[in-house]
N, CA, C and O atoms as a MOPAC input file, in Angstrom:
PM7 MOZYME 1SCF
protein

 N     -5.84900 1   -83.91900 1  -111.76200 1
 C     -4.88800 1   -82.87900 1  -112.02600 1
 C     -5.44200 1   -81.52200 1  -111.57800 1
 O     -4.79500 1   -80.93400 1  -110.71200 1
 N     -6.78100 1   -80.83100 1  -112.14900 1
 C     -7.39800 1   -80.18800 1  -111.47600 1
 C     -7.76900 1   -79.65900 1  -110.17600 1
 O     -8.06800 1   -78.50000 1  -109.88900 1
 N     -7.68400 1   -80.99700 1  -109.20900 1
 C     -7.65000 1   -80.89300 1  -107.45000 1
 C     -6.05000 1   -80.82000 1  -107.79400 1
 O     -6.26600 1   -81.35800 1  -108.88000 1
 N     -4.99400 1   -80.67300 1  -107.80800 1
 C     -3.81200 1   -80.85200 1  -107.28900 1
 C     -3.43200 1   -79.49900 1  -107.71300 1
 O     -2.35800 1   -79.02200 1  -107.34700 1
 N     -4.26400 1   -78.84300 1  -108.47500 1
 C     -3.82000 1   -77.67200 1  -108.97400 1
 C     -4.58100 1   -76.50600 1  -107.86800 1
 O     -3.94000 1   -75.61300 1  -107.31300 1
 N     -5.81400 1   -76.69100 1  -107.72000 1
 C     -6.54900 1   -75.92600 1  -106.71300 1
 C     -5.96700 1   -76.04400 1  -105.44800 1
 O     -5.95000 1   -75.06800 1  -104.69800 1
 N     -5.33700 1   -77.46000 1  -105.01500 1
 C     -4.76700 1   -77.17500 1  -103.40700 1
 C     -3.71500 1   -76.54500 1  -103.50700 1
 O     -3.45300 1   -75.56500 1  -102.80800 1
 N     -2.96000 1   -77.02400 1  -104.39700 1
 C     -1.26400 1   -75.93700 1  -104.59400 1
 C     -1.49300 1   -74.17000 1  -104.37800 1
 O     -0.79100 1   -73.40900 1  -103.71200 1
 N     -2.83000 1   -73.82300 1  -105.26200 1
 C     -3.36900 1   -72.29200 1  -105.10700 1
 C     -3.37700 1   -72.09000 1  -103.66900 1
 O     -2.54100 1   -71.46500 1  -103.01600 1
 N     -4.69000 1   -72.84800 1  -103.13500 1
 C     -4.88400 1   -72.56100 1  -101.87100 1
 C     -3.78400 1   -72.90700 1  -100.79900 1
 O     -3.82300 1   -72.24500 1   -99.76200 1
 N     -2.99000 1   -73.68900 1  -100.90500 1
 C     -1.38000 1   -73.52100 1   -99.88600 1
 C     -0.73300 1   -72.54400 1  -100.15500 1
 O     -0.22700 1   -72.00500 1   -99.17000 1
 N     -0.51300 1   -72.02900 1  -101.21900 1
 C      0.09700 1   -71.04700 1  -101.60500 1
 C     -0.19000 1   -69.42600 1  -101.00500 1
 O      0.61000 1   -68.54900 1  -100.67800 1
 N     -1.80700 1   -69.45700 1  -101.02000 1
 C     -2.45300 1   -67.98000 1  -100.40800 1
 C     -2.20100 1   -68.22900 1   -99.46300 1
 O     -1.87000 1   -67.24300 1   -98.80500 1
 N     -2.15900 1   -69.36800 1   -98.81700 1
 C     -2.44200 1   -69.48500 1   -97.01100 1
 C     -1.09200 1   -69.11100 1   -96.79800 1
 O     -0.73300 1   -68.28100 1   -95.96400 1
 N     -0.49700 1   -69.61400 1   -97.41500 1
 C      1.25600 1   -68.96700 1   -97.26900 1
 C      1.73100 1   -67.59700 1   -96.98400 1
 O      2.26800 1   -67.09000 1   -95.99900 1
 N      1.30700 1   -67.06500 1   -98.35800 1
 C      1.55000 1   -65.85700 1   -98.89700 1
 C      0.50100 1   -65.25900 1   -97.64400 1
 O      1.23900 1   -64.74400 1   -96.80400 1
 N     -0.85700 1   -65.14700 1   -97.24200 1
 C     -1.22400 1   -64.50300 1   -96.25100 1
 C     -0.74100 1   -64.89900 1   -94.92300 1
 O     -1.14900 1   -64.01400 1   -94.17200 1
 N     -0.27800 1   -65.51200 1   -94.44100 1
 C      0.27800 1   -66.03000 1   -92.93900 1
 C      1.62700 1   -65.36300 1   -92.89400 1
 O      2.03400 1   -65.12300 1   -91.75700 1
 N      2.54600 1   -64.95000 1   -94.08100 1
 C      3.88600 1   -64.01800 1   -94.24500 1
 C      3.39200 1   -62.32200 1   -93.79900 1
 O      4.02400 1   -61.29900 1   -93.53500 1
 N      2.26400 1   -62.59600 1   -93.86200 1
 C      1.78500 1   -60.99900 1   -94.14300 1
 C      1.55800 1   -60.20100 1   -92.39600 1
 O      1.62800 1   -59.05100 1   -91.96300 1
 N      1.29900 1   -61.41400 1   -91.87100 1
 C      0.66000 1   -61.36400 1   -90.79400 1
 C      2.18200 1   -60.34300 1   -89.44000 1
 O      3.40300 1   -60.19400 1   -89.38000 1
 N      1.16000 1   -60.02200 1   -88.81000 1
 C      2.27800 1   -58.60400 1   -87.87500 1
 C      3.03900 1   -59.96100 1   -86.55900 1
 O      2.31400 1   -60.81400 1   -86.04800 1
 N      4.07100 1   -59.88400 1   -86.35200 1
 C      4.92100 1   -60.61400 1   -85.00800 1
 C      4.45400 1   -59.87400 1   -84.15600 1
 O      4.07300 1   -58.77000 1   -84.54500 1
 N      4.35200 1   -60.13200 1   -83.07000 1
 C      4.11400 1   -60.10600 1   -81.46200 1
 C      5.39400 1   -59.26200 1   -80.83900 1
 O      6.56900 1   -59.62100 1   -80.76500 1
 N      4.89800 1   -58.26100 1   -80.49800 1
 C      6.02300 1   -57.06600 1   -80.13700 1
 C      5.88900 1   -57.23800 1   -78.37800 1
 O      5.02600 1   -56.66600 1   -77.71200 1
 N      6.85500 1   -58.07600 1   -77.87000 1
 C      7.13100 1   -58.67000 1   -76.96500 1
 C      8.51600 1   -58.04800 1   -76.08900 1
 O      9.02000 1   -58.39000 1   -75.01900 1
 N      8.81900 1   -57.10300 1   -76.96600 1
 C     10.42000 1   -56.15200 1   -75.88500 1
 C      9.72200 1   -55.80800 1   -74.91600 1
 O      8.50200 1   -55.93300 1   -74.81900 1
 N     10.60600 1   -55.26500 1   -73.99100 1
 C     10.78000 1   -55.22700 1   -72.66400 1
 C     10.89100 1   -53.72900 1   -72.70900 1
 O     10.71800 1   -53.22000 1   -71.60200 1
 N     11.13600 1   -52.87200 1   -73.69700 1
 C     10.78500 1   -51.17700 1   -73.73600 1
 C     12.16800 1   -50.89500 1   -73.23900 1
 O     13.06900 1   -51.73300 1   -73.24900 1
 N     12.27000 1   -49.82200 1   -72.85800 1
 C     13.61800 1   -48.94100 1   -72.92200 1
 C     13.97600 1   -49.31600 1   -71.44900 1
 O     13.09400 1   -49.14800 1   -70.60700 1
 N     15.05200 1   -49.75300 1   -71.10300 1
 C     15.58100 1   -49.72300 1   -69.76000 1
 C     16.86800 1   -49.05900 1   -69.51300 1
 O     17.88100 1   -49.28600 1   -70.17400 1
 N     16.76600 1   -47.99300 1   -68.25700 1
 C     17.63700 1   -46.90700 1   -67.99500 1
 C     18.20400 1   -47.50300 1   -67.15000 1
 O     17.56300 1   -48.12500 1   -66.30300 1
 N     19.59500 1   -47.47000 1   -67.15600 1
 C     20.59000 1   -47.64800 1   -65.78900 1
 C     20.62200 1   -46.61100 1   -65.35900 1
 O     20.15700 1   -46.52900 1   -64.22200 1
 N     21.06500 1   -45.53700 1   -65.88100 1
 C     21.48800 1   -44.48000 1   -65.37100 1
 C     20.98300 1   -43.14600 1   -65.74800 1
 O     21.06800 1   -43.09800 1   -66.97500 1
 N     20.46900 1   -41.97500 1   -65.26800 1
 C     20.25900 1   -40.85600 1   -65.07400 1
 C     21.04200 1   -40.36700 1   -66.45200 1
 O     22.22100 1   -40.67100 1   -66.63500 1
 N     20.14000 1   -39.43800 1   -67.58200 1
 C     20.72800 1   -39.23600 1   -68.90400 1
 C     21.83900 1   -38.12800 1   -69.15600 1
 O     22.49900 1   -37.96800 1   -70.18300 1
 N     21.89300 1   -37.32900 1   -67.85300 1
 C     23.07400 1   -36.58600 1   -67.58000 1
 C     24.57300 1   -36.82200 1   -67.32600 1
 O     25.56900 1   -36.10400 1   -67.42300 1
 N     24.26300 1   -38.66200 1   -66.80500 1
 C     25.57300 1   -39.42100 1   -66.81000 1
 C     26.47000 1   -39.31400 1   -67.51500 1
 O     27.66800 1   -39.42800 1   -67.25600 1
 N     25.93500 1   -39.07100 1   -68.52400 1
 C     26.96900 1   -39.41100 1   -70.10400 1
 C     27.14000 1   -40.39700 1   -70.08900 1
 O     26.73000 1   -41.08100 1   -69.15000 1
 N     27.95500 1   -41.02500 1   -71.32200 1
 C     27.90800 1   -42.13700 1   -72.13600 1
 C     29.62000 1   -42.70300 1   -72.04200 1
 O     29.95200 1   -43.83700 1   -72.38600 1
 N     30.41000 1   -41.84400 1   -71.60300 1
 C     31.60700 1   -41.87800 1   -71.71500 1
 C     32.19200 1   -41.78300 1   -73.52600 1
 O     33.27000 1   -42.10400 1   -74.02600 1
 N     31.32900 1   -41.38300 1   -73.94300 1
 C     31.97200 1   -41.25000 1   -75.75600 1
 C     32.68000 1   -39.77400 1   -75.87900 1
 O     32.23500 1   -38.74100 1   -75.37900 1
 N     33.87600 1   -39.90400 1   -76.65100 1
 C     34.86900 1   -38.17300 1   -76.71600 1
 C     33.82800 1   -37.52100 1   -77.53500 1
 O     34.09100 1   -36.32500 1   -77.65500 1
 N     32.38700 1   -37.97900 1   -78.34100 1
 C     32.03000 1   -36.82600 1   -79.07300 1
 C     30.72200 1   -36.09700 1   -78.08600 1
 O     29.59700 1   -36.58000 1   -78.20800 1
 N     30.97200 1   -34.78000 1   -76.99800 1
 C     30.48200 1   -34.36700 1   -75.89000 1
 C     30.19800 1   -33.21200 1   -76.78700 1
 O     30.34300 1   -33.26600 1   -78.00900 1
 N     29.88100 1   -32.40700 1   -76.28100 1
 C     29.23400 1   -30.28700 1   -76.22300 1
 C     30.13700 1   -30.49300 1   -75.51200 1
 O     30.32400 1   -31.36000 1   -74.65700 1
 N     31.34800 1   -28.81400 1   -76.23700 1
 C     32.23200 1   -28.34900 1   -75.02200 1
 C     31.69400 1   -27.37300 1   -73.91900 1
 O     31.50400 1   -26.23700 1   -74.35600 1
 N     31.46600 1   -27.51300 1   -72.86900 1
 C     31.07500 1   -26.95400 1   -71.63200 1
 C     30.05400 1   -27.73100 1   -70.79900 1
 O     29.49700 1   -27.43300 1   -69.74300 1
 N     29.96800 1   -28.83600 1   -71.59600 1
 C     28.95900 1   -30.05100 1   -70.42100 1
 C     29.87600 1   -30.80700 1   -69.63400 1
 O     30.94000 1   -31.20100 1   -70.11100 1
 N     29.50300 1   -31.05300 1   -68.36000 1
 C     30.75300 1   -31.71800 1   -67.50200 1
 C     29.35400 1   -32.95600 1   -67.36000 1
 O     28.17900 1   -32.68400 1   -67.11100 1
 N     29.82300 1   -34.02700 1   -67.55400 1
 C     29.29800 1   -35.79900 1   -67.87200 1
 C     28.85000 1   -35.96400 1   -65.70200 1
 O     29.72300 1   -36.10200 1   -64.84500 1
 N     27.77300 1   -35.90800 1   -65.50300 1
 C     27.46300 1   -36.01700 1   -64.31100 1
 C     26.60100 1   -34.75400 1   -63.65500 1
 O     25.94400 1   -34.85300 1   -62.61900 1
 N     26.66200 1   -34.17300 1   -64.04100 1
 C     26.49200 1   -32.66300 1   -63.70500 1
 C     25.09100 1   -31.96900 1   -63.99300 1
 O     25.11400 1   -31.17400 1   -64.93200 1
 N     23.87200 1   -32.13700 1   -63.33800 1
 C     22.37100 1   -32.35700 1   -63.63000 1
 C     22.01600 1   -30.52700 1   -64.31200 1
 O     21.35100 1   -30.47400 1   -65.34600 1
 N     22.41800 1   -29.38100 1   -63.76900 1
 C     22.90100 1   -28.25400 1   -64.16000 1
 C     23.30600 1   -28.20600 1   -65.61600 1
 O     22.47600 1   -27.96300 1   -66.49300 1
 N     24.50700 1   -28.42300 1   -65.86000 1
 C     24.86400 1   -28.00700 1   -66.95100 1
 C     24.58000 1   -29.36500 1   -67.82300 1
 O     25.37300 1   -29.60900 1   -68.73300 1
 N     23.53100 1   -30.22300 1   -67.59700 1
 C     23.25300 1   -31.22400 1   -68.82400 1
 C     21.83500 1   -29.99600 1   -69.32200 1
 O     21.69800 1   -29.62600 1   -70.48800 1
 N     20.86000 1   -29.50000 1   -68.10100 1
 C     19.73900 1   -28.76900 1   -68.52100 1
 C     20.13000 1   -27.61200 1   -68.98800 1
 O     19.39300 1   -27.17200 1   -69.87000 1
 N     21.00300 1   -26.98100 1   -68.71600 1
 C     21.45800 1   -25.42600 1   -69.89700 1
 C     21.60600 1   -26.04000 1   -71.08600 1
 O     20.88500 1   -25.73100 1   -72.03400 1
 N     22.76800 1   -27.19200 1   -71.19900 1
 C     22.83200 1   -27.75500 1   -72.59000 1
 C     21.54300 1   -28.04900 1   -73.20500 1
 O     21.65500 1   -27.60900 1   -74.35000 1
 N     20.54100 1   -28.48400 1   -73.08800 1
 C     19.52000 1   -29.14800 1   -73.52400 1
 C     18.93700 1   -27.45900 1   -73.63500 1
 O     18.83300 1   -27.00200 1   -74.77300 1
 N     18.58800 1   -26.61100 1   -72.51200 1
 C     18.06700 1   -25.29300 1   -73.35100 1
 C     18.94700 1   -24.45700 1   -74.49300 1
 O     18.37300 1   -23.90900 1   -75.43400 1
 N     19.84300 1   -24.42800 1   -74.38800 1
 C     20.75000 1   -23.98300 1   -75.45900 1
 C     20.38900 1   -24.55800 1   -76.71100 1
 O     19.92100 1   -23.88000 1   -77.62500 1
 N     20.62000 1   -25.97100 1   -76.79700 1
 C     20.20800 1   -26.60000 1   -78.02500 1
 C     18.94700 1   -26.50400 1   -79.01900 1
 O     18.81900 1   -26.33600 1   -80.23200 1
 N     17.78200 1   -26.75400 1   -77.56100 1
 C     16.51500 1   -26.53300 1   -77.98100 1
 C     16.11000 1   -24.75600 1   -78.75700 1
 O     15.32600 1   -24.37200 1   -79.62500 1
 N     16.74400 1   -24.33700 1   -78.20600 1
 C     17.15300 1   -22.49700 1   -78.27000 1
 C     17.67200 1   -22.32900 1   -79.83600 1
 O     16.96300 1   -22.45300 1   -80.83500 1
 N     18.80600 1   -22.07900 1   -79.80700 1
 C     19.42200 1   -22.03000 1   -81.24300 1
 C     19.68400 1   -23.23500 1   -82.44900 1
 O     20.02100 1   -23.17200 1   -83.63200 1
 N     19.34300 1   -24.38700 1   -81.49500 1
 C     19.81300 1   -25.59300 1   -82.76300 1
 C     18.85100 1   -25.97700 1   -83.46400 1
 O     18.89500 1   -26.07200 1   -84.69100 1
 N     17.48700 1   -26.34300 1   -82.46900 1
 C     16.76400 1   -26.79700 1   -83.28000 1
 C     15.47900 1   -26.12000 1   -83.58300 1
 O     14.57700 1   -26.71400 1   -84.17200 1
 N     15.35900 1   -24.64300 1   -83.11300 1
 C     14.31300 1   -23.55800 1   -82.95900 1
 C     14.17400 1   -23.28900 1   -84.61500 1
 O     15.17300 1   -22.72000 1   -85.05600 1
 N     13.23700 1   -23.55300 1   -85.53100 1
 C     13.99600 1   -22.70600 1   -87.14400 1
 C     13.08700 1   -21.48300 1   -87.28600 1
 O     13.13100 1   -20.92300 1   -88.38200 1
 N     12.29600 1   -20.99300 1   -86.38500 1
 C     12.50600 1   -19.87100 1   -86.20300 1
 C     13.60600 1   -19.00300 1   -86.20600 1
 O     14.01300 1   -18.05200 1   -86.87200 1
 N     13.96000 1   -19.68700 1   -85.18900 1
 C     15.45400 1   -17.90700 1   -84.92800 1
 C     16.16500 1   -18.81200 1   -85.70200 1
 O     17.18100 1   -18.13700 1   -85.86500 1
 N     16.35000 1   -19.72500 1   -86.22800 1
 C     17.60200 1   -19.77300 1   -87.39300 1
 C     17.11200 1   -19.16900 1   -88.80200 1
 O     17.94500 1   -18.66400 1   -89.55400 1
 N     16.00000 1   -19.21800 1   -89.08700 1
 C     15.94600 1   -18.50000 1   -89.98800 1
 C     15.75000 1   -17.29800 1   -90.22100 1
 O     15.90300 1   -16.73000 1   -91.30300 1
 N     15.23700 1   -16.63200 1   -88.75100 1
 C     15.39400 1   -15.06200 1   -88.38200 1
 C     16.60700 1   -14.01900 1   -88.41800 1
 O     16.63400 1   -12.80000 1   -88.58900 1
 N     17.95600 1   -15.32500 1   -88.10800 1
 C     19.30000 1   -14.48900 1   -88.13900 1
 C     19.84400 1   -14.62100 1   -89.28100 1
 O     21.02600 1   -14.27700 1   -89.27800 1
 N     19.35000 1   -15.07700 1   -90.51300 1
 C     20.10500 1   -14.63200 1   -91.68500 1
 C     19.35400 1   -13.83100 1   -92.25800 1
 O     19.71700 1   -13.27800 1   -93.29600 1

């Protein structure tokens, strides 16, 4: 009874540690079709970005970087 009780333990850890263990990160990473200025074709855009347009995707992106996500000057203008 004793051995049947010690192997049950030890299947049990081997278990419980082999669950623990990390999977094999095997993706294939980000793959681009297309140039990120393309757009996505989705209606929720920035009004004044035209979807193709390598120009006004990089003003958009300085604009944003500028007032949206700067918290400097957002917290400078109140």
């Amino acid at each position: 009874m004793m051995r049947i009780s010690i192997t049950l333990t030890a299947v049990l850890a081997l278990a419980g540690l082999a669950a623990c263990s990390e999977k094999p990160q095997t993706g294939g990473g980000i793959k681009n079709d297309a140039a990120p200025y393309a757009g996505t074709g989705s209606n929720f855009t920035q009004p004044g970005w035209k979807a193709g347009d390598k120009t006004s995707w990089e003003q958009q992106l300085k604009a944003r970087q500028q007032y949206g996500q700067n918290e400097y000057t957002r917290t400078q203008s109140k």
